[in-house]
N, C-alpha and C positions, 0 to 999 in steps of 0.2 A: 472537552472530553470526547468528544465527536471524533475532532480530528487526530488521537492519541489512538482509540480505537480502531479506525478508518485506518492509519500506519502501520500500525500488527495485523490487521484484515490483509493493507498491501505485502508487506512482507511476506506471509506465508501462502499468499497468491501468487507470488514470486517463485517462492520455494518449491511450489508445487510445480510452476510450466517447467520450471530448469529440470525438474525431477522425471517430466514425462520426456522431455525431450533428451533425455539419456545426457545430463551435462554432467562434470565434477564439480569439487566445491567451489574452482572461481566462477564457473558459471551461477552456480549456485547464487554465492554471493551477491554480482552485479545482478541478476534477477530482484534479488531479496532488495536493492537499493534501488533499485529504478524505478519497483512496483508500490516500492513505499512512500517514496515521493512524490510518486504520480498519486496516492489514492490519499497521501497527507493531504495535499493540496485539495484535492475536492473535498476531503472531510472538513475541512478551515471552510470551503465555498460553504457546503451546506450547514457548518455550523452558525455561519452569520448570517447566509437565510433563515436560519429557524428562531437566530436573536433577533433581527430586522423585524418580523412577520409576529412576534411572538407580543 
């Protein structure tokens, strides 16, 4: 669940830099996929620290 959350977090962290940085939609886009991956991946990290630890 972490990590599913953690991916919409990334995505719209995305959506937002491309948005200040005056980009169009493919910027948009490739923001919205990079930032989601990048923060899927830590959400997956921190979701099996908190099952490890749990």
């Amino acid at each position: 669940m972490i990590a599913i959350l953690m991916t919409l977090l990334g995505g719209y962290v995305g959506w937002r830099t491309a948005s200040k940085r005056g980009g169009d939609r493919n910027d948009k886009l490739q923001y919205i996929a990079v930032y989601a991956l990048l923060f899927s991946i830590l959400g997956l990290f921190f979701g099996v620290l908190v099952d490890r630890f749990n």
